[in-house]
C-alpha positions in Angstrom: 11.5 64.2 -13.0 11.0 62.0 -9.9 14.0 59.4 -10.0 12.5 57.0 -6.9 9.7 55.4 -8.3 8.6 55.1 -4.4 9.0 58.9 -3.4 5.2 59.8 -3.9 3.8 56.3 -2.1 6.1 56.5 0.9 5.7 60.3 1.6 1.6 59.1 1.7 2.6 56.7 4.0 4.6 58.8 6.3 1.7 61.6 6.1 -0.7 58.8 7.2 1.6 57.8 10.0 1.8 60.9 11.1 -2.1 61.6 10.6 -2.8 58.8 12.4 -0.5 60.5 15.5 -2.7 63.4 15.2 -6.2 61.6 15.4 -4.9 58.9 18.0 -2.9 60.3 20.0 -3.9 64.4 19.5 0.2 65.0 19.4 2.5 66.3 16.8 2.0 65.7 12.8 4.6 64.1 11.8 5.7 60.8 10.1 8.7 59.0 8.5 10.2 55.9 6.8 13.3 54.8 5.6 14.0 52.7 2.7 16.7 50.9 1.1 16.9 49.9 -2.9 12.8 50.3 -2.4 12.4 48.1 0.7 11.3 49.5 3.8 13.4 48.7 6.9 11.4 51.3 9.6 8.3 53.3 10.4 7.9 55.9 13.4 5.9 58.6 14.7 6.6 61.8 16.6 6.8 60.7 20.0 8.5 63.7 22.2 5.1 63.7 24.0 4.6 60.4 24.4 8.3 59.8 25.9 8.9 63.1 27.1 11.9 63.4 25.2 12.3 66.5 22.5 14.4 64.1 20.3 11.7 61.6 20.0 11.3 63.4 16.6 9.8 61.1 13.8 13.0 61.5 11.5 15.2 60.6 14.7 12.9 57.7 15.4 12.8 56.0 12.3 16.9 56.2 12.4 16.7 54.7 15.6 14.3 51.6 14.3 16.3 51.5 11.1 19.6 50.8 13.2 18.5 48.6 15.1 16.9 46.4 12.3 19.8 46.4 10.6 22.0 46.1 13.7 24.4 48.9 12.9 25.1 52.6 13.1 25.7 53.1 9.5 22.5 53.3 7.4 24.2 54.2 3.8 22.4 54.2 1.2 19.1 54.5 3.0 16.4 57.0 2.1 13.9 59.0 4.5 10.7 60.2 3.6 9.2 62.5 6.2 5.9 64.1 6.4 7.6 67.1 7.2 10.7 69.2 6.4 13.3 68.2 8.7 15.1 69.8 11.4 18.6 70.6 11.9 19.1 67.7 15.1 17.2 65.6 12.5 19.3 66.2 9.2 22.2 66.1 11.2 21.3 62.6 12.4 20.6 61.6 9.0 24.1 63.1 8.3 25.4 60.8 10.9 24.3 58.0 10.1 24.7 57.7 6.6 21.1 58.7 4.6 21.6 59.4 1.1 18.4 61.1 0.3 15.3 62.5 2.4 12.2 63.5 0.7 9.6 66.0 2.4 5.9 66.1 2.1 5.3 69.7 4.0 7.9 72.5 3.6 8.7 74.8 6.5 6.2 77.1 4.5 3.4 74.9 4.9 4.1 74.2 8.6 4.9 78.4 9.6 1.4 79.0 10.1 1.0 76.3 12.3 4.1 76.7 14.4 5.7 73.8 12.8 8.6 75.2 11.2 12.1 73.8 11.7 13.6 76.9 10.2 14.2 78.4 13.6 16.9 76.0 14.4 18.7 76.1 10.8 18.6 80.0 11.2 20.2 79.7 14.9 23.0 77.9 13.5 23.9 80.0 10.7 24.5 82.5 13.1 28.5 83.2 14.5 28.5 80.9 17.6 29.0 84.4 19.8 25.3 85.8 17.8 23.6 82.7 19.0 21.0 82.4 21.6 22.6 80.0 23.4 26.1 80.1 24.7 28.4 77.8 23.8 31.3 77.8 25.7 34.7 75.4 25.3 36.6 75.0 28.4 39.9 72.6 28.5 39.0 70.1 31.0 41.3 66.9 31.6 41.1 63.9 34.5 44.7 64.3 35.9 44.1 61.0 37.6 43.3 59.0 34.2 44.4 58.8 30.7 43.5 61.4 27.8 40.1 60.5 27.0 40.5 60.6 22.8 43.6 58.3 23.0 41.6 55.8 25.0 39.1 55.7 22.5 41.8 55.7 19.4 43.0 52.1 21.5 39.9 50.6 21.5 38.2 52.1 18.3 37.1 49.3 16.4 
């Protein structure tokens, strides 16, 4: 049973959203908002087209929104709703910043057909890091000529 009593109206909405990207602006289908106790702080859109920026996803841009309505980073207790199944840069955000719950309308099932799948990415980093497709590579850099970065930031670190 379906604990949010807003679950099924907000997904709707977020399809819509994203429908509405589709039919307006012929780019990506995908929607999302974000809710607290029931109340919706933010709305977004897919916009990596639009900004020519491939985070511009709609779960990253309705964290975005949220923050800045709320004036802070930390957006616990918030729940996303997306029109799609998020992807791993986007659940990881949501990881971030603090979401308690995402709901999803469209399952990587429904979008594989379509080429709009996010399991790609959640495959890729299952993988050992020496397996993946892209290299990842640490290398121990330091400025000589200024103080260790990390103990600068533990000084000032709110």
């Amino acid at each position: 049973m379906n604990q949010d009593p807003n679950a099924e109206k907000y997904l709707v909405d977020s399809i819509r959203l994203a429908m509405e990207n589709v039919r307006q602006r012929k780019t990506w289908p995908f929607g999302a908002v974000i809710a607290r106790d029931g109340a919706v702080i933010a709305t977004a859109v897919n916009e990596v087209d639009a900004l020519c920026d491939p985070t511009a996803h709609a779960e990253m841009q309705v964290v975005r929104a949220a923050a800045k309505v709320l004036g802070s980073t930390d957006l616990s207790g918030t729940t996303v709703y997306a029109s799609g199944y998020p992807c791993s840069m986007c659940l990881t955000a949501m990881y971030l910043a603090g979401v308690k719950k995402v709901y999803y309308a469209y399952s990587n099932e429904d979008g594989e057909p379509y080429d709009l799948s996010a399991e790609r990415g959640y495959i890729e980093i299952a993988r050992p890091i020496e397996e993946r497709e892209m290299k990842i590579e640490g290398l121990r850099a330091r400025d000589r000529n200024d103080e260790d970065l990390y103990e600068a930031w533990k000084r000032v670190a709110p």
